[in-house]
C-alpha positions in Angstrom: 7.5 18.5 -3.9 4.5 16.0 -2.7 4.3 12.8 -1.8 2.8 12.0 -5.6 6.3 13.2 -6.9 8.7 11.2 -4.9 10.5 9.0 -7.4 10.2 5.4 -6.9 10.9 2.5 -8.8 7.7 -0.6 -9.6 8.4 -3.8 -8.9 10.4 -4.5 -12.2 12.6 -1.6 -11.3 11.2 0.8 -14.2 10.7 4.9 -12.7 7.8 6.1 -11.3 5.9 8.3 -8.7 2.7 7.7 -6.4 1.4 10.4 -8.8 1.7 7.8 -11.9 -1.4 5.9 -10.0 -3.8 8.0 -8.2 -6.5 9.5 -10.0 -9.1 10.2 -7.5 -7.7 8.0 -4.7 -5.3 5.2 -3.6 -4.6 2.9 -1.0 -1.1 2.7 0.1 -0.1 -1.0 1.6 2.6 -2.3 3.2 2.2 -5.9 1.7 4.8 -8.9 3.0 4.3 -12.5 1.1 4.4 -15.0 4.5 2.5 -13.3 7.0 -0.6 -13.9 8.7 -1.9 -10.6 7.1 -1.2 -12.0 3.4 -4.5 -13.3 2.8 -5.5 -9.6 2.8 -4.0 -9.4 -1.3 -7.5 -11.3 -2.1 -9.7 -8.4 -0.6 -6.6 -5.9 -1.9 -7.3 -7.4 -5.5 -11.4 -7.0 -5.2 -11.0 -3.6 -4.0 -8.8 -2.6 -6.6 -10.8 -4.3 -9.1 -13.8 -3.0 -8.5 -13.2 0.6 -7.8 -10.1 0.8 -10.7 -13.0 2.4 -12.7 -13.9 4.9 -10.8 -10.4 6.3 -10.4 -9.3 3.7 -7.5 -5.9 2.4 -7.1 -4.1 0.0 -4.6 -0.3 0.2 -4.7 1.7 -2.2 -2.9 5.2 -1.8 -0.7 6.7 -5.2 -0.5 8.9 -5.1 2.8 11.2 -7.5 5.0 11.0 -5.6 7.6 8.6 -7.4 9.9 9.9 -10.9 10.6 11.5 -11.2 7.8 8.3 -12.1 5.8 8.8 -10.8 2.4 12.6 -12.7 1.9 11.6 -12.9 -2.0 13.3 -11.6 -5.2 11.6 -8.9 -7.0 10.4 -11.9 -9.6 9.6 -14.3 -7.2 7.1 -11.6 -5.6 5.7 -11.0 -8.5 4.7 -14.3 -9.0 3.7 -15.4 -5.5 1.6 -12.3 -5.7 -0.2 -13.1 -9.3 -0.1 -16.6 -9.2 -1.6 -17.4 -5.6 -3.5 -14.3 -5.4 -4.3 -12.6 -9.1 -2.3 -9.3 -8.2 -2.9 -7.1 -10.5 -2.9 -3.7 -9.1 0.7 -2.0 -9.4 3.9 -3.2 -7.1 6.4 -0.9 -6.4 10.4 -2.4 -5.2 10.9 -4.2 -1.7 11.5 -1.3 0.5 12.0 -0.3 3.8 8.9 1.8 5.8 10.6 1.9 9.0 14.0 3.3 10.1 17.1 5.4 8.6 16.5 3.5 5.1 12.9 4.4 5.7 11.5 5.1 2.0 10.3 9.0 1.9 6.8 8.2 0.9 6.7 6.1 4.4 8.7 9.2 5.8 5.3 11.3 5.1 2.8 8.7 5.6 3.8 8.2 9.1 3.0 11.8 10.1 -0.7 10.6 9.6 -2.6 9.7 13.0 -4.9 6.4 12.4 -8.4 6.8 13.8 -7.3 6.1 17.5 -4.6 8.8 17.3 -1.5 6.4 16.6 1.2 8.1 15.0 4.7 7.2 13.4 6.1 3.8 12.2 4.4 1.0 10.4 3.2 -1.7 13.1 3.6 -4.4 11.0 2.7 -5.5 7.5 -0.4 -4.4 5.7 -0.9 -1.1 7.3 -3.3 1.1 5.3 -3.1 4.5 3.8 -5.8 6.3 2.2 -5.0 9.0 -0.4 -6.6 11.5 -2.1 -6.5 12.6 -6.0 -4.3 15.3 -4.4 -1.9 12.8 -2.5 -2.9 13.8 0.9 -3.7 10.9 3.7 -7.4 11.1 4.2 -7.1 7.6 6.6 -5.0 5.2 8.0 -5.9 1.9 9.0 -3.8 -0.6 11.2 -2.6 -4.2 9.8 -5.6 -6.1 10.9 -8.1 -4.0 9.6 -9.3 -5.9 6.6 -9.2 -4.2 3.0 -12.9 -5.0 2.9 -13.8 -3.4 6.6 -16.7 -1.4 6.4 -14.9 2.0 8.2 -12.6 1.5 4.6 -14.6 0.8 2.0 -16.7 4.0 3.2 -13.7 6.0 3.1 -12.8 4.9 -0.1 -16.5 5.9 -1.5 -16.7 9.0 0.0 -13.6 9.4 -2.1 -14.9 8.5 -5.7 
């Protein structure tokens, strides 16, 4: 089994898989509702937007874990997320990316060294993870690399 097939659950609690929303590629975020990182969903939204066509997902991991920044209700995420910042791109239930509760996608994302050779668990919210059609991490990005950077979008393309 691959990372596309682990079961998971979206937002609203239905059943799905990572393999329910990459086509061609996706980028896996760790996304908290008050942080400093949250202004990021706008660039999220754009990129999802404008590469949805071309077989282009983002898929969001609501989490807690970092300072206690995503304290919301499945609903009330939801409509932080699509009322202050258009969300549209899919939401998958508050999870945990660190530690024994760890979620097993996070359990194989964090095998993946970022571009400076940094291994294992999430730093903080809005860590990035490129996939490929196949589900295999082509990138990782840290939190404060924007959505938008120009080392991610060129990932991205060389992807589509």
């Amino acid at each position: 089994m691959g990372i596309k097939d682990i079961a998971l659950k979206t937002l609203d609690g239905s059943p799905t898989s990572l393999g329910a929303h990459i086509d061609r590629a996706a980028l896996v975020v760790n996304v908290a509702s008050e942080c400093g990182l949250t202004p990021q969903y706008m660039a999220l939204e754009e990129l999802h937007k404008t590469y949805s066509s071309q077989g282009f997902s983002v898929v969001g991991f609501p989490c807690n874990q970092f300072g206690g920044q995503e304290p919301g209700t499945a609903e009330e995420i939801r409509t932080f997320c699509s009322t202050t910042y258009g969300v549209t791109f899919p939401l998958f239930e508050k999870t945990d990316v660190n530690g024994e509760r760890r979620n097993p996608v996070y359990a194989e994302l964090t095998k993946v060294a970022d571009a400076e050779g940094y291994t294992g668990d999430i730093r903080w919210n809005f860590e990035k993870f490129l996939l490929d059609a196949e589900g295999n991490v082509v990138a990782r990005f840290e939190p404060h690399t924007a959505p938008d950077a120009p080392e991610v979008l060129a990932a991205i393309k060389a992807l589509l």
